[in-house]
N, C-alpha and C positions, 0 to 999 in steps of 0.2 A: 465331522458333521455326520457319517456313516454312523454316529450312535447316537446322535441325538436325536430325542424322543417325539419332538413336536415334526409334520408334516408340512410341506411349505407347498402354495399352489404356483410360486412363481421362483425365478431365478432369484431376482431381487430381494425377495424377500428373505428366502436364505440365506445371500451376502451378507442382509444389514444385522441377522439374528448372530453373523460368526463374528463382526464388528462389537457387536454387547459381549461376545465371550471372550473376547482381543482385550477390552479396555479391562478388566478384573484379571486378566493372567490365564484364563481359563482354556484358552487357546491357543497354541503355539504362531508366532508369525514373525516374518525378518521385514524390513523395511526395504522399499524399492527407492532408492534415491534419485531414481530417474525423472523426478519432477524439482527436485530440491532446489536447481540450480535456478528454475524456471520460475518458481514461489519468488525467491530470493531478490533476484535480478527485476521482477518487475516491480517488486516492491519495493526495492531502494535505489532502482535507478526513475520510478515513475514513469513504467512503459506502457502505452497501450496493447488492447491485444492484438491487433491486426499487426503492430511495430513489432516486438517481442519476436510474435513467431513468422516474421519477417526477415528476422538476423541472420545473416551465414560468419562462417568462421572470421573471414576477413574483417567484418565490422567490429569484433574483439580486440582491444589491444590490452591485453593483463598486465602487459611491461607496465604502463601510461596508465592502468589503472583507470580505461575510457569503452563505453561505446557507442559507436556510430549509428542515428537512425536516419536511414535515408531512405525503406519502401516501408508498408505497409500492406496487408491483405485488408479486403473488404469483402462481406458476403453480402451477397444481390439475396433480394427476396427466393430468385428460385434455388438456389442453394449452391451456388458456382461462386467459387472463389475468385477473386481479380488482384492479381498485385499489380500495385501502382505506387506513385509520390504518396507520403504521409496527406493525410486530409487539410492540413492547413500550411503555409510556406514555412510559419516557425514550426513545422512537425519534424523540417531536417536538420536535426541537431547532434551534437556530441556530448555527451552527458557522461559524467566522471563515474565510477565505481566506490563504494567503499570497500578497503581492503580486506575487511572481515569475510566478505563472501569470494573472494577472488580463488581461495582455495575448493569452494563446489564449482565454481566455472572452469577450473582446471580441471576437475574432475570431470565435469559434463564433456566438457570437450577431449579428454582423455580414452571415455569409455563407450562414447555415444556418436562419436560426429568424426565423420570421414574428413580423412588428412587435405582434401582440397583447397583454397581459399573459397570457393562459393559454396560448400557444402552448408545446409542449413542448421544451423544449431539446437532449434527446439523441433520436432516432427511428430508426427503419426504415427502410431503402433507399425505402419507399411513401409516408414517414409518418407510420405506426402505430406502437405501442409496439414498443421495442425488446429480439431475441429474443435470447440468451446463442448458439443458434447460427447465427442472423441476423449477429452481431457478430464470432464465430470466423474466418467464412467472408471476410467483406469488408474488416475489418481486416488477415488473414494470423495471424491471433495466434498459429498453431504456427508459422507458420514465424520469425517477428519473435521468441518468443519463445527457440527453437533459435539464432538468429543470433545473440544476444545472452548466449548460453551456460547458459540456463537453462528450457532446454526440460517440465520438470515445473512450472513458473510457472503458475497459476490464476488468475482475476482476481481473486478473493477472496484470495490472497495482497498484493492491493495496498491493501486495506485493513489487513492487518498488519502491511504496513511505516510506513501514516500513524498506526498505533497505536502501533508502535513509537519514532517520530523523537518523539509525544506526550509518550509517558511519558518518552523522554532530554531533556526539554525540563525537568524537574524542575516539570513539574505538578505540583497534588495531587492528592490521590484522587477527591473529587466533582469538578474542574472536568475529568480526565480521565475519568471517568465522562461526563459530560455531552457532550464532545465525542463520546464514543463511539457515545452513544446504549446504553448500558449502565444497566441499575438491577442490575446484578448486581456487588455488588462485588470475588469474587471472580474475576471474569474483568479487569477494570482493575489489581487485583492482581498477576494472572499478567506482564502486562507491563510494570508497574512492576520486579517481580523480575526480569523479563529483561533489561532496560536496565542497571540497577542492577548486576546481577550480586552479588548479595547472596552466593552461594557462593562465590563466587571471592572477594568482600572477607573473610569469613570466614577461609578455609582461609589467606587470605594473611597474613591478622593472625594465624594458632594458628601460622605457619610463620616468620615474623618473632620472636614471642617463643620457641620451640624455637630456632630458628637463633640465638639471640642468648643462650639460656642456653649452647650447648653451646661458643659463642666466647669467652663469660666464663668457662666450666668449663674449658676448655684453657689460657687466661692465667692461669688460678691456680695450675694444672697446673704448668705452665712456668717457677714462683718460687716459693720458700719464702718470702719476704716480700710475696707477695703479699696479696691480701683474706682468703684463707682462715687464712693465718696468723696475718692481725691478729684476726679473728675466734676465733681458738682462744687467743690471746693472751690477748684480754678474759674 
């Protein structure tokens, strides 16, 4: 950046001008994988954030291929963090892993997260629980999310895509409930319909038997000994 030409009034601004020279090659840069595990994991286990960076090691089992959520953080308006119980009674649950990501959780927990059973698995650049824009800043996530063509992307959209791939998984309704962390069944609901596409199989099935009267109404059409003939016959 020492050579390039334009002047910047702000930090950020600079950042996002080395992110346009990243994405064309124009700029040297190595990947921090220190969020990888955290992308991954909430997004195919359908964690929340406060759950997520909840976790200590013990709630891990890679053997089992499982993990456990039993706290949650909450942020209070003045900006004080509270761990407690998940928000809802089905918020404590044990939700399976897929094995594809088991090897960045090995890693996370390899390079990142002290040998204790409570030591916490996702943190803060210090440490400490980890902030929504503590995590914006250090992972890049507007600009990773812009590059990747989906710049209105939310992290809480990553848990409706592991709710989603859930419910096309042809779940049922309590064990898709459960991995949700859901006691509401209307919301497990909502995304079984959307998988499903229940309107679409509808309107497809009332447009298969219209479409297929009005092909047999034309081939009657088309012959005096046809069906309707024989029918006027009898």
């Amino acid at each position: 950046m020492r050579t390039y030409p334009e002047v910047f009034p702000t930090r950020a601004e600079a950042e996002r001008a080395l992110w346009r020279l990243i994405d064309p090659g124009h700029a040297d840069c190595t990947h921090d994988r220190r969020y990888r595990a955290f992308i991954l994991l909430a997004t195919f286990a359908s964690l929340r954030w406060g759950e997520i960076t909840a976790l200590t090691r013990s709630d891990l089992d890679l053997d089992a291929g499982t993990v456990r959520v039993r706290l949650a953080y909450v942020e209070r308006s003045t900006g004080e963090l509270v761990l407690g119980p998940p928000k809802s009674k089905a918020g404590k649950r044990i939700v399976g892993i897929p094995r594809a990501i088991i090897p960045a959780l090995k890693e996370r927990l390899r390079l990142y997260v002290k040998p204790d059973a409570g030591a916490p698995v996702f943190t803060g650049i210090k440490g400490g629980p980890m902030r929504r824009s503590g995590f914006n800043k250090l992972s890049g996530w507007m600009e990773a999310v812009r590059a990747i063509g989906v710049p209105d992307l939310h992290f809480h959209d990553l848990r409706h895509t592991g709710n989603m791939i859930a419910a096309d998984s042809g779940a049922g309704l309590k064990d898709l409930m459960a991995c949700m962390g859901h006691d509401n069944v209307r919301a497990a609901m909502i995304y079984q319909h959307a998988v499903r596409g229940a309107d679409k199989l509808i309107t497809d099935a009332i447009d298969k038997r219209l479409l297929g009267h009005e092909t047999k109404g034309k081939a009657e059409d088309d012959t005096d000994d046809g069906p309707a003939a024989l029918t006027a016959v009898r």
